[in-house]
C-alpha positions in Angstrom: -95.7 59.1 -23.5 -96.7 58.9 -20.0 -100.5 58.5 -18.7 -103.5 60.5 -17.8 -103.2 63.4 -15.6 -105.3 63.9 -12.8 -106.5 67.1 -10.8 -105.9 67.0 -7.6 -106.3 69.6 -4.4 -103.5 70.2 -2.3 -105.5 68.7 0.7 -105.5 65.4 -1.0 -101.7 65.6 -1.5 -101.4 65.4 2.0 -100.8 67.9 5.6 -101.7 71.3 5.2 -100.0 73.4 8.0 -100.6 77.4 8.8 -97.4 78.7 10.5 -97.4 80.5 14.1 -95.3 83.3 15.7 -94.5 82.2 19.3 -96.2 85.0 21.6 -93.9 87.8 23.0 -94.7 86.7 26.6 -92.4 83.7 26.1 -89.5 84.6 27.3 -86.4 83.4 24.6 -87.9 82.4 21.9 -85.8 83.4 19.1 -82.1 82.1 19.4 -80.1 79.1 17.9 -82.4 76.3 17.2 -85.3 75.6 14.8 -85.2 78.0 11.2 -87.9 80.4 11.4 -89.4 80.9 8.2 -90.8 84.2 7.4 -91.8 85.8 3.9 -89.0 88.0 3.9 -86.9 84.8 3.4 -88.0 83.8 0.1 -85.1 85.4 -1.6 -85.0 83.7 -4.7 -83.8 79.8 -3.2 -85.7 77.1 -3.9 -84.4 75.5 -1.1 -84.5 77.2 2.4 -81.9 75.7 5.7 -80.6 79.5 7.0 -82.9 81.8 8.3 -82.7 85.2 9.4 -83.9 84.3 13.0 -84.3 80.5 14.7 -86.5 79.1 17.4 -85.0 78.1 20.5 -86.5 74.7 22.1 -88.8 77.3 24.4 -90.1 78.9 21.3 -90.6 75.2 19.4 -92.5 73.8 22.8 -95.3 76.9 22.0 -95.6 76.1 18.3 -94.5 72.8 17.9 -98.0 71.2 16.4 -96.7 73.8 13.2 -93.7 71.9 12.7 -93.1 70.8 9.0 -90.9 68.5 7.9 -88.0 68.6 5.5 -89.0 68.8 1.4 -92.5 70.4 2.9 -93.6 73.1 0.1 -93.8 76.9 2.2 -96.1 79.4 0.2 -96.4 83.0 1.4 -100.4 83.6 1.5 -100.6 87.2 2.2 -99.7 90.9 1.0 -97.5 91.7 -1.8 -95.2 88.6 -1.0 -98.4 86.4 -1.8 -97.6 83.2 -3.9 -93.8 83.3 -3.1 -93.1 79.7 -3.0 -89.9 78.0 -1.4 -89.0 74.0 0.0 -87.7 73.3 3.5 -84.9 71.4 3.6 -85.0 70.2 6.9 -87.9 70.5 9.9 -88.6 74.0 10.1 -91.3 76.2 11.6 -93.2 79.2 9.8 -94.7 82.1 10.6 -98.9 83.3 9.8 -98.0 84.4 6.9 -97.1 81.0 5.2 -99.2 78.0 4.6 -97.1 74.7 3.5 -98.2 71.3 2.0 -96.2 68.2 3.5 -96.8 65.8 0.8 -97.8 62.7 2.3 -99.2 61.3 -0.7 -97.2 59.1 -3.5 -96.6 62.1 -5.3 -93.3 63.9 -5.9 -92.7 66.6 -3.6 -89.9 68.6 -6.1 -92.8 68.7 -8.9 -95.5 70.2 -6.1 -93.2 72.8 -5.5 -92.4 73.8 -9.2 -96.2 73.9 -9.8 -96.8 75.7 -6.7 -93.9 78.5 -7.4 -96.1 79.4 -10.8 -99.0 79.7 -9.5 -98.4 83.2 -8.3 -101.0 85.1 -9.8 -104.2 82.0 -9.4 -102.8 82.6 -6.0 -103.7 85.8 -5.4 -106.5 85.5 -7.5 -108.0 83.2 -5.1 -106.9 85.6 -1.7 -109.8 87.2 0.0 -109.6 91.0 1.4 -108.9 94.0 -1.1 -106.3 96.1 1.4 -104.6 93.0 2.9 -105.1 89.8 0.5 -105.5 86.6 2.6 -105.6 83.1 1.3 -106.6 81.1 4.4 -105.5 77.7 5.4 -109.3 76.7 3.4 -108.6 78.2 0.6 -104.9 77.0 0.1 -106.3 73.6 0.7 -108.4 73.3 -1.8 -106.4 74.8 -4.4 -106.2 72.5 -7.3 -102.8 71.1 -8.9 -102.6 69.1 -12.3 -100.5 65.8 -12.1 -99.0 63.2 -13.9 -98.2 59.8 -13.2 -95.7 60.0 -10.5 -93.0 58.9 -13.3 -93.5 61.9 -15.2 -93.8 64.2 -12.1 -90.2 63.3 -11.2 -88.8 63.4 -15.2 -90.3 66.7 -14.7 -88.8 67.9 -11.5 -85.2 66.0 -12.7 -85.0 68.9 -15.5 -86.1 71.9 -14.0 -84.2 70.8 -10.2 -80.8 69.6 -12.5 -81.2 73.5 -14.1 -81.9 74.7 -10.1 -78.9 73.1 -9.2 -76.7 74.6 -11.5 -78.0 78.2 -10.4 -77.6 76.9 -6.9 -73.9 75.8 -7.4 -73.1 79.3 -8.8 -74.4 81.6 -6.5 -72.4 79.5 -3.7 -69.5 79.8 -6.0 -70.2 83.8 -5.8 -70.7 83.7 -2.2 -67.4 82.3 -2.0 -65.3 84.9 -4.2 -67.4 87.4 -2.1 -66.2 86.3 1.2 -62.6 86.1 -0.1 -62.5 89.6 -1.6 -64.2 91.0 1.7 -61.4 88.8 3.9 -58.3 90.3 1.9 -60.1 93.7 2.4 -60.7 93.4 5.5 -56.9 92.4 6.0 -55.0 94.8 4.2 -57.2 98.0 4.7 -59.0 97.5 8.2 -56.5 95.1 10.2 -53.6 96.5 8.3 -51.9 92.8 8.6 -49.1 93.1 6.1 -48.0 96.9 8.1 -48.2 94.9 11.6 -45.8 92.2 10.4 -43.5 94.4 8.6 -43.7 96.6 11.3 -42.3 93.5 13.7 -39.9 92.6 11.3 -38.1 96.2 11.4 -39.1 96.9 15.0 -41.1 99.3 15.1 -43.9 100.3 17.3 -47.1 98.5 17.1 -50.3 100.5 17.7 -52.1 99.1 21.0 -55.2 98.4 18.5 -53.3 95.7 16.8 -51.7 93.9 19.9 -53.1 90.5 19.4 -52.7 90.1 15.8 -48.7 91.1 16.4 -48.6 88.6 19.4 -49.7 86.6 16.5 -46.9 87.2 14.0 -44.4 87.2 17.1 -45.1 83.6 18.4 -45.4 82.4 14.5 -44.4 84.9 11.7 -45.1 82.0 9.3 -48.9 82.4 10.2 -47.9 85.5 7.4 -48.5 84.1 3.9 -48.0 87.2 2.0 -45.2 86.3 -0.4 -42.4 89.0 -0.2 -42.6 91.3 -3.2 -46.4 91.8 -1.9 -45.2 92.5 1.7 -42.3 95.0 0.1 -45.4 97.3 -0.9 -46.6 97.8 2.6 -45.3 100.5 5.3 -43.5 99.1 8.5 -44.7 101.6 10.0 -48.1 103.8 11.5 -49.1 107.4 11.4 -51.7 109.6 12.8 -55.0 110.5 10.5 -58.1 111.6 10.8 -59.0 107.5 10.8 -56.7 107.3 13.4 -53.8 105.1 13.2 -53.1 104.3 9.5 -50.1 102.8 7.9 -47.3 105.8 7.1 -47.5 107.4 3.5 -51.3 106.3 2.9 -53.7 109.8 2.9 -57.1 110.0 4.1 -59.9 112.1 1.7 -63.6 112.7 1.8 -65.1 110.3 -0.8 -66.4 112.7 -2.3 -62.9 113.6 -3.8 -61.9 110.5 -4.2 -64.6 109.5 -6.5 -67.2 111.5 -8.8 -70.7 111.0 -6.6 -73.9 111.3 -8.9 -78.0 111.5 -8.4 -80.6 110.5 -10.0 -84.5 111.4 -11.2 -87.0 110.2 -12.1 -88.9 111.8 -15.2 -92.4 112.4 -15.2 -94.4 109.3 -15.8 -96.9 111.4 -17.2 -95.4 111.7 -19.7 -95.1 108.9 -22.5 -92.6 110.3 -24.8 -90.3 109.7 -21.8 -91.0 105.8 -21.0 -93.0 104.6 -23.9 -90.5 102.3 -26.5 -87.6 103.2 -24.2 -84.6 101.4 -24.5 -82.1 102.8 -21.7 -81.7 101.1 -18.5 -83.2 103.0 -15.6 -82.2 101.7 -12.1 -83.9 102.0 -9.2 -83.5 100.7 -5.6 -86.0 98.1 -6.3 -83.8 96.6 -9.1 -81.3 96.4 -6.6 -83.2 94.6 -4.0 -82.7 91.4 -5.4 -79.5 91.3 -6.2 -77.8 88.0 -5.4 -74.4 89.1 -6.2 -73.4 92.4 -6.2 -73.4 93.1 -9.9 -76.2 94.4 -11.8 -77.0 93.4 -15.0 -80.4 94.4 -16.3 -82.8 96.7 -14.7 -87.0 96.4 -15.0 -88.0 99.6 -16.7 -86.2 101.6 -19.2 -86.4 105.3 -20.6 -86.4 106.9 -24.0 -83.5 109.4 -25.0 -86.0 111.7 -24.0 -85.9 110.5 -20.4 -82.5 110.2 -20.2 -82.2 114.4 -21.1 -84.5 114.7 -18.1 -81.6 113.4 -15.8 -79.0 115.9 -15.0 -76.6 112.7 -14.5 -77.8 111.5 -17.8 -76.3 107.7 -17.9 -73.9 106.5 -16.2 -71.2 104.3 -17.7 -70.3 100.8 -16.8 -68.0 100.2 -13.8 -70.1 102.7 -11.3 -70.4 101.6 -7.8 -74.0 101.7 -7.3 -75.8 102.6 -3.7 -79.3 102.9 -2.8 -79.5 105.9 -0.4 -83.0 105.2 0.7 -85.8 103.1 0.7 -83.6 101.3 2.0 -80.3 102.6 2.7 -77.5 99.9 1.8 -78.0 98.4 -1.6 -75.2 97.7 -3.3 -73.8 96.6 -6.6 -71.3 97.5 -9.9 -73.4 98.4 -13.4 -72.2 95.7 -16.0 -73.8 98.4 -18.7 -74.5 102.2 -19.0 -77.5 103.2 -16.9 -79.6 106.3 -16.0 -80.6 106.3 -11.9 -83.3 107.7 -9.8 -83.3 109.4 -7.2 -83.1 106.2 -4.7 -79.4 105.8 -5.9 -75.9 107.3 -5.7 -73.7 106.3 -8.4 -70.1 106.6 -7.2 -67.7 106.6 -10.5 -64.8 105.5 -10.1 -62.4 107.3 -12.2 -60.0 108.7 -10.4 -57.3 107.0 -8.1 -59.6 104.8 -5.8 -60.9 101.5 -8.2 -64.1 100.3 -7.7 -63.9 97.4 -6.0 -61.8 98.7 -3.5 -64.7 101.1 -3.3 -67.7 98.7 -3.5 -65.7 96.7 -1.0 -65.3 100.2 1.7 -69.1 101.0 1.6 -70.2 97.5 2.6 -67.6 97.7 5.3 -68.6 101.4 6.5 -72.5 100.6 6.3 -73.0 101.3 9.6 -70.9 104.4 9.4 -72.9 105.6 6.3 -76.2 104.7 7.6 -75.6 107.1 11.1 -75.2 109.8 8.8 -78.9 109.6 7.1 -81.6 112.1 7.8 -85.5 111.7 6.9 -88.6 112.0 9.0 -90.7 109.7 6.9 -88.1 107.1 5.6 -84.0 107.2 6.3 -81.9 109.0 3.4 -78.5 109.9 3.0 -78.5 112.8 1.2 -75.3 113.1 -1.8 -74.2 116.5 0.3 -73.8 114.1 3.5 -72.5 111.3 2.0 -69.7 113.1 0.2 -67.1 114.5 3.4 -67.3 110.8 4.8 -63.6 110.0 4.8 -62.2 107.0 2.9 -58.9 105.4 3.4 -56.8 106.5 0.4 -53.5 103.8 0.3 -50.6 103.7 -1.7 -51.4 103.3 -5.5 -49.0 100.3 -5.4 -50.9 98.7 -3.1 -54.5 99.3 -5.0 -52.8 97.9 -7.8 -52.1 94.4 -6.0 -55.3 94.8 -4.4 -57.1 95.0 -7.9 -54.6 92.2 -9.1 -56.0 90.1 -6.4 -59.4 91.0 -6.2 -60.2 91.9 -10.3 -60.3 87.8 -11.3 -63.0 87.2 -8.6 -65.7 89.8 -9.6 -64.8 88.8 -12.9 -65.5 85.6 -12.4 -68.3 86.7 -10.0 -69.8 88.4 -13.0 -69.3 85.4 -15.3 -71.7 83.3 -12.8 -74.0 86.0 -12.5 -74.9 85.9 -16.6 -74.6 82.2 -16.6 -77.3 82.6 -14.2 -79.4 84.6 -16.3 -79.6 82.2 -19.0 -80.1 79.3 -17.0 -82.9 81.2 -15.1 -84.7 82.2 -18.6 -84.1 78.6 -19.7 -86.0 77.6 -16.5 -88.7 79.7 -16.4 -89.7 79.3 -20.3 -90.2 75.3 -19.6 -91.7 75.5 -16.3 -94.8 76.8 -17.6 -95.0 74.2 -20.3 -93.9 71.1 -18.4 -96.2 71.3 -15.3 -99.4 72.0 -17.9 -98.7 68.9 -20.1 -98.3 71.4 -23.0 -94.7 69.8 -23.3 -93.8 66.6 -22.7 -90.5 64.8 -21.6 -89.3 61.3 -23.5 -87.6 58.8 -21.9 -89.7 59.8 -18.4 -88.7 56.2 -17.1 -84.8 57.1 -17.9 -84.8 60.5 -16.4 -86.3 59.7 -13.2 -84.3 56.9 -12.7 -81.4 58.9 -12.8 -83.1 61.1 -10.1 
């Protein structure tokens, strides 16, 4: 099927653009504006709108000639993020770091970029500079791409983008469930919304903290959505605590007794009876960096039986709340299998009365908390002995049942996406490979792309 393909360099394909970094002497550069695309954005999207910082029109006027436009193909060209590949969806502006193509020729922008994005390695095999590889605006320019007629370039990029997509529609799915479970946390246990109301209802004094949300309930208690056996579980009143005001017959406890904390090690990579054949998941903090979802379902190296003796934790089972506690601090995520750790991670097994997600759910909300309590000259680490007497908020257990009632289908269904994800992913990346060398071909190119 199909015709001949071609080879072709990127220059001939059209505009290569270097990013640029506005200087420091202008004066509000960064604010609401323009995305800003840096390396540390490539996160796993294909597709990149939200950035971590934006360009305000006095940080576009001094880089402006860098400007790419939307479906523009962004490749990182230096360091270890060299050959990380990503599309702009809308006119964006880069930093030094990242070279683009804006395809200005005939041919399909969606196939450059999945030919681009596996070209990591040729990449960096064409970088100058041993300490710092560099691939230069030259160099990415002349880097040479295979392609087909432009029929079969977008047959192509309708199979792999439809399977994008799908990945793409999950993870927002995720975020979603996310948000909601952090929301109803953040009601129940921060802004303690169901104790203000039934604290109205009855009464009863209102702590000054919570003023505005019981002006709220006063000028419409409908605004209150909780149906009433779920509001007959909560106080209608407030106590003192350590936390300060909480809501009456709820207890306050180091975590550290609320939950069983664990380390990690590492064993000695010396030596091969430890590593070599082994089957156990070993995480690290570097498994949990790129996380999409906070659920982890596979780790990158494993360890024999061997290992695993090594490890005065040994493995831990399934349903641990998982925290990097340096390098860096703040990585979270829930163990779908039994798994050994390093010393990067605190595992925080949740066996006793506080359930996990409730607990998964209190560490992202006390980061900031946690993190003031790290030490370390040469990187931040919180240490097991100062994480352990950080107080958590211990409610009723009737209340962390409904919480877990509300909360339990969501990371279910959170993890459910996640393995979907994982398959669709593998299905991805095993034709990718083949598809943009010709070694497998698509019938029907004129149907598919038609359809695209």
């Amino acid at each position: 099927m199909g015709g001949e393909w071609s080879l072709k360099t990127l220059n001939q394909l059209g505009r290569i653009v270097t990013g640029r970094t506005p200087p420091s002497s202008v004066l509000n550069a960064f604010g609401k504006g323009i995305p800003f695309v840096t390396p540390s954005d490539f996160d796993g999207r294909r597709d990149i709108s939200v950035t971590a910082r934006e360009l305000t029109k006095q940080g576009l006027a001094v880089v402006e000639r860098a400007t790419i436009s939307e479906g523009s193909v962004m490749v990182s060209c230096i360091g270890s993020d060299m050959g990380k590949a990503a599309r702009a969806t809308r006119a964006s502006i880069t930093n030094q770091q990242i070279n683009s193509i804006v395809v200005e020729s005939e041919d399909d922008p969606l196939f450059v970029y999945y030919n681009l994005s596996n070209r990591k390695e040729e990449f960096r095999s064409a970088a100058s500079g041993s300490a710092q590889p560099i691939l230069n605006k030259s160099a990415f320019g002349n880097f040479q791409i295979k392609v087909p007629p432009l029929s079969e370039q977008r047959a192509i990029a309708h199979v792999l983008g439809s399977l994008d997509d799908k990945i793409e529609l999950n993870r927002q799915m995720n975020r979603t469930l996310e948000q909601m479970a952090q929301a109803l946390f953040k009601s129940w246990f921060i802004d303690f919304d169901p104790v203000v109301y039934n604290a109205i209802q009855a009464g009863n004094h209102v702590p000054e903290r919570f003023q505005a949300t019981a002006e709220r309930y006063r000028q419409n208690p409908e605004v209150q959505t909780l149906p009433q056996h779920i509001l007959e579980l909560f106080s209608d009143r407030f106590e003192d605590s350590e936390l300060g005001k909480i809501p009456a017959g709820w207890g306050v406890k180091p975590i550290g007794d609320s939950v069983n904390c664990v380390g990690g090690a590492t064993p000695s990579t010396k030596k091969t009876e430890f590593w070599e054949g082994g089957t156990n998941s070993f995480l690290t903090p570097k498994d949990m960096s790129s996380l999409v979802s906070p659920v982890i379902t596979d780790t990158s190296r494993h360890i024999t039986d061997a290992g695993v003796e090594k490890i005065s934790s040994k493995r831990i089972p399934s349903g641990a709340v998982m925290f990097s506690s340096r390098a860096p601090i703040g990585y979270l995520g829930i163990n779908e299998m039994p798994t050994s750790i390093n010393q990067g991670v605190i595992a925080m097994i949740c066996d006793g009365e506080l359930p996990n997600h409730y607990v998964l759910l209190w560490t992202m909300a006390n980061m900031e908390l946690i993190k003031s309590k790290a030490g370390g000259t040469t990187f931040a680490e919180i240490s097991k002995k100062n994480f352990r007497p950080i107080n958590v908020l211990v409610p009723e257990q009737r209340v962390l049942t409904a919480f877990t009632g509300q909360v339990e289908p969501m990371y279910t269904q959170i993890s459910e996406n996640v393995f979907a994800n994982g398959a669709l992913i593998d299905t991805r990346d095993t034709l990718l490979p083949k598809l943009i060398s010709g070694e497998m071909r698509i019938p029907d190119t004129e149907k598919l792309s038609e359809g695209s």
